[in-house]
C-alpha distance (Angstrom), angle and dihedral (degrees) to the residues before:
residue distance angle dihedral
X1 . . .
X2 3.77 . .
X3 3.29 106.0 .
X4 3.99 121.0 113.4
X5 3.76 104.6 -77.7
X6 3.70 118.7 -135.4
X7 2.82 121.0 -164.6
X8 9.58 82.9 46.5
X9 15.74 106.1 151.4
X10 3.75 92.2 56.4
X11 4.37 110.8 -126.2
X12 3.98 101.1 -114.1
X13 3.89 92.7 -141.5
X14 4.49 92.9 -145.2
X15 4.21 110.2 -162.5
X16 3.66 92.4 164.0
X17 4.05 125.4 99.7
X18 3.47 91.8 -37.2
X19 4.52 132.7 131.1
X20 3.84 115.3 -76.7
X21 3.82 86.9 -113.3
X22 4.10 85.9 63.2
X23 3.42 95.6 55.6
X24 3.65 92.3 49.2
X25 3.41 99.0 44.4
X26 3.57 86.4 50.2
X27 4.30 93.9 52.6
X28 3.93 83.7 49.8
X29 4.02 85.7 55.7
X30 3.91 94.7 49.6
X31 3.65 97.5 41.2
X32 3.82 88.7 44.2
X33 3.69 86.2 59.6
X34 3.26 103.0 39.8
X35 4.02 95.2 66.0
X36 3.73 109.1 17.3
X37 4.34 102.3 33.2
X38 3.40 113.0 130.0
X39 4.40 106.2 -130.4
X40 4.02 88.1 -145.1
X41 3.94 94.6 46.7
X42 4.31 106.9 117.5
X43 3.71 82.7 -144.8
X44 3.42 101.2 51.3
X45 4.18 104.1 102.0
X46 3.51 122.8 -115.5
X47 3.88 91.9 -110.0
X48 3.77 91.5 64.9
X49 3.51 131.5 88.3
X50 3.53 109.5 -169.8
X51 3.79 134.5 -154.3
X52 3.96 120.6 -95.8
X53 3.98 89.3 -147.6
X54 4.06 124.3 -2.0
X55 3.49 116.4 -104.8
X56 4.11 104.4 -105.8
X57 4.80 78.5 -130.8
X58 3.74 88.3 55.8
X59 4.36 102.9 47.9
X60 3.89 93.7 90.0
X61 3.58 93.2 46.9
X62 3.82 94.6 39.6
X63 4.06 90.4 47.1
X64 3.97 84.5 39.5
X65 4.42 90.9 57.7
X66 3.75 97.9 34.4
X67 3.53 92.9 52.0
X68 3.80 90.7 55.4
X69 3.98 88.4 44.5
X70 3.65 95.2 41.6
X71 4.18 99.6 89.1
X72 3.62 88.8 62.6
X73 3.96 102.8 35.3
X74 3.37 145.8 67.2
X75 3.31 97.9 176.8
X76 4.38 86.4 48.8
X77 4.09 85.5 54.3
X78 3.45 97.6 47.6
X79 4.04 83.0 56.9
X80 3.33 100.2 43.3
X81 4.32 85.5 59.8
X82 4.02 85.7 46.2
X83 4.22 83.4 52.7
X84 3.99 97.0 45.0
X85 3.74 82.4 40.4
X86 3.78 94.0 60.8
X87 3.67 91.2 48.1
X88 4.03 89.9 50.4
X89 3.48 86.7 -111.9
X90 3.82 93.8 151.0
X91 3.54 112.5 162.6
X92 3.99 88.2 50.9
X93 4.05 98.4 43.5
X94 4.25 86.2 53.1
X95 3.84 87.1 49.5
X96 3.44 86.7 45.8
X97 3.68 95.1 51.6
X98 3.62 102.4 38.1
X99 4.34 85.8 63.7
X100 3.45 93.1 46.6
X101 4.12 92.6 45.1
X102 3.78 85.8 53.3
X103 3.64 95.5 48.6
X104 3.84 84.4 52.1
X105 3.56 107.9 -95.3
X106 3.71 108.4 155.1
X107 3.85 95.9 -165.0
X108 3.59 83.3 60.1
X109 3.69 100.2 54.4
X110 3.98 84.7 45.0
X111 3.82 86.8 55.6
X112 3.54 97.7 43.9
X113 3.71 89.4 46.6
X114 3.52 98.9 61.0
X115 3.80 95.5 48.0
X116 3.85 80.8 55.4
X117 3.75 91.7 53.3
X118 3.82 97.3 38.4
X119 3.91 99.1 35.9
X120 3.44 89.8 -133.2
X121 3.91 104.0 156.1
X122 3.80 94.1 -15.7
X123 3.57 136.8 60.9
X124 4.00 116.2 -83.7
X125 3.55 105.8 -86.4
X126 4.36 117.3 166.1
X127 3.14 99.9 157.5
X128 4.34 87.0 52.7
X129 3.91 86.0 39.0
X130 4.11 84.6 59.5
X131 3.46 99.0 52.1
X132 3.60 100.1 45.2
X133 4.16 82.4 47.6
X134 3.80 81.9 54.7
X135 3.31 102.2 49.7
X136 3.52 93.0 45.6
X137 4.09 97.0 50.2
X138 3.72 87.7 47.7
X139 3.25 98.4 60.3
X140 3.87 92.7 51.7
X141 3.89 101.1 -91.1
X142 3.60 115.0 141.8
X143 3.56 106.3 -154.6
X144 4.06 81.4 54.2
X145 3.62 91.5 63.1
X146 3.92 96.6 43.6
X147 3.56 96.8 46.7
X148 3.77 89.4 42.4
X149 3.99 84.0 57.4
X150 3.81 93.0 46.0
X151 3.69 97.3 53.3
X152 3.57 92.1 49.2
X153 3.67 118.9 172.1
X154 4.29 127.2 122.2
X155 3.45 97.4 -33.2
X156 3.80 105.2 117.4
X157 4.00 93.2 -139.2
X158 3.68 93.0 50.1
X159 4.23 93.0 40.6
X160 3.30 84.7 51.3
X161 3.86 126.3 69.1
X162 3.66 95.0 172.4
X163 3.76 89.3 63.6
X164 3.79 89.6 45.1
X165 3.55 86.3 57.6
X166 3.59 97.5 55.7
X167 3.60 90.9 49.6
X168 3.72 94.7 56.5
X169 3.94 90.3 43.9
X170 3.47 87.2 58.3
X171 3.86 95.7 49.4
X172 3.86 95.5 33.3
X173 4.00 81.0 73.8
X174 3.54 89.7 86.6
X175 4.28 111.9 -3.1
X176 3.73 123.5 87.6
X177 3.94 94.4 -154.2
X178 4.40 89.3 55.5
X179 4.10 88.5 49.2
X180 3.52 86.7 50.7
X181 3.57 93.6 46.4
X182 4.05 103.4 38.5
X183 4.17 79.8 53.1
X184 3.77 85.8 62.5
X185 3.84 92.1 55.1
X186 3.73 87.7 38.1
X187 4.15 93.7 49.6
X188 3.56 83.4 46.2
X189 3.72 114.8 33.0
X190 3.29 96.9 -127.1
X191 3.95 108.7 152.3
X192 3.33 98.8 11.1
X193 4.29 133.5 -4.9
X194 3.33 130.1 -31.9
X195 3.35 120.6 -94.6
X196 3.95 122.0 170.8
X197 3.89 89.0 171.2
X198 3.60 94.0 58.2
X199 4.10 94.2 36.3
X200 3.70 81.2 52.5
X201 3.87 94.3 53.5
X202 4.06 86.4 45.7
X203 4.17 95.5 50.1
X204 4.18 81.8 43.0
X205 3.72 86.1 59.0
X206 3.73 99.6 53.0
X207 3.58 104.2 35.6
X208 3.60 82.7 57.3
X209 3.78 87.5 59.9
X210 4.26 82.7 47.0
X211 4.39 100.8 -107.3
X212 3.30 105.7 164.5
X213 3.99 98.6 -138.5
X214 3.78 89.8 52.1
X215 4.15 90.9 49.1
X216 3.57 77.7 55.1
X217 3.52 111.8 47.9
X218 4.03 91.1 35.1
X219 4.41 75.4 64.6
X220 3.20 89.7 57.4
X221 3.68 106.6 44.0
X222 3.33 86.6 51.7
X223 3.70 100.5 43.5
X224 4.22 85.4 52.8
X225 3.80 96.7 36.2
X226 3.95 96.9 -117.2
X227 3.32 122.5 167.8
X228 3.97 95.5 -14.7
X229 4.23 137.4 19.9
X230 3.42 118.4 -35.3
X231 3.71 112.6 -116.7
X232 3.86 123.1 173.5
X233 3.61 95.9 -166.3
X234 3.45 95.0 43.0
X235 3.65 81.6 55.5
X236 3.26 95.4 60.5
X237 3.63 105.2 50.1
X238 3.48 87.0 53.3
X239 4.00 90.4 56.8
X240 3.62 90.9 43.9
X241 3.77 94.5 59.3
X242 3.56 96.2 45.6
X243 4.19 89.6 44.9
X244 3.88 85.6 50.8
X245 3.95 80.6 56.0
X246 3.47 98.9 52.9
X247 3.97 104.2 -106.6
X248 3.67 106.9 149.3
X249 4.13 93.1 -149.9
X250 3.55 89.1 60.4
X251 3.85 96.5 55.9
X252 3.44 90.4 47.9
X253 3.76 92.2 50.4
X254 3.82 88.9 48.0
X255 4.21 91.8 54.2
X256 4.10 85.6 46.0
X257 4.05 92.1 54.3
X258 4.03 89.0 47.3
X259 3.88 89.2 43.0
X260 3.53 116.6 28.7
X261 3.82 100.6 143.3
X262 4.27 103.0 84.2
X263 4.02 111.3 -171.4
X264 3.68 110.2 -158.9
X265 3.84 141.1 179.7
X266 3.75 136.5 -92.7
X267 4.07 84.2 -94.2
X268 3.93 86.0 46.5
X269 3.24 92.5 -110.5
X270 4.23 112.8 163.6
X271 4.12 101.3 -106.2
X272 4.08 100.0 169.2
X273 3.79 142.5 -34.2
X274 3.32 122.1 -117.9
X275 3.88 111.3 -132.4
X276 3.88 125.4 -163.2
């Protein structure tokens, strides 16, 4: 869960008395969003749900919309790079994201950032990879600050996990992926104390916004009693919504609750479970 995540102005989409070339500037936008957003971008709007990974079917038509939205957003560039990206169109998705980084796009800078760090498609570059994480976590984005802290190193922010705790405070106000991520540091005490109250608040706040990891982890506190009651239904339901939502922990949890007698060998060795 720490590990540098790849892939941390809102468009006002107008359809009222406005030039042809608005309104299809604006239908670019939607449909631009609608199969290439990224869930975790800041300036995705609330009213879109974004795709964890582009369907391989929809690249041309997502390259073909964000293309045509692209002059008049940042947030349409930065998808048109995730689109060429999904159809290991390299060169392009790096053009792509270097405009929209330098329009402002944070996703962008995260992107670029971990090509930088990786090498993937570019030369190896940490020191560029940190200051693209910087100037992505200080402007609030959340993967920023948690790749910052993965890559580590002399940078001050990613030495530091007290300041990368502040930073996701400050975004956490208002983005599911920081309260997920400041409940890490909480659960933890990385940063700062440990808290399980307070990560439990933060995971609250996100798996009410449906993340995945937080469904997850609110399971668990539950399940274990941290940081609140203990409630083995509640538990559950919690699991359940982040298994419907693909998280792998959660299904795993799910089978545990059904089965939680294990027989095993002489060697200890897992033979069954024993479900009820």
């Amino acid at each position: 869960m720490r590990k540098l995540l790849p892939v941390l102005g809102f468009a006002v989409l107008a359809f009222t008395s406005a030039p042809s070339g608005v309104h299809a500037q604006s239908a670019d936008l939607v449909l631009c969003d609608r199969i290439a957003a990224d869930p975790s971008d800041p300036d995705k709007p609330a009213d879109v749900k974004g795709v964890t990974e582009i369907a391989p079917a929809d690249v041309p038509t997502a390259i073909r919309f964000c293309k045509q939205a692209s002059n008049g957003s940042r947030r349409a560039l930065f998808e048109l790079g995730r689109a060429y990206a999904a159809g290991k169109q390299m060169r392009e998705a790096i053009a792509a994201w270097r405009k929209a980084a330098d329009k402002g796009s944070t996703s962008a800078m995260v992107e670029l950032g971990v090509l930088y760090a990786t090498g993937a498609g570019v030369a190896r570059d940490e020191a560029q990879a940190r200051k693209l994480f910087e100037r992505a976590a200080e402007a609030g984005n959340p993967r920023g600050v948690s790749n910052l802290a993965a890559l580590g190193g002399a940078s001050t922010s990613a030495a530091d996990p007290a300041h990368a705790r502040d930073l996701l405070a400050k975004a956490a106000e208002t983005n599911a992926e920081a309260q997920y991520q400041l409940g890490l540091m909480l659960a933890d005490g990385k940063g700062g104390p440990q808290d399980e109250a307070a990560a439990r608040a933060m995971f609250e706040k996100a798996a009410a916004q449906n993340h995945p990891g937080a469904l997850e982890r609110m399971g668990a506190f539950a399940e274990e009693g941290r940081g609140g009651a203990k409630d083995r239904d509640l538990a559950k339901t919690y699991y359940q919504r982040a298994a419907d939502l693909g998280d792998e922990d959660a299904k795993k949890a799910l089978k545990r609750l059904e089965c939680p007698y294990v027989l095993k060998d002489k060697r200890g060795n897992l033979v069954s479970n024993l479900c009820f």
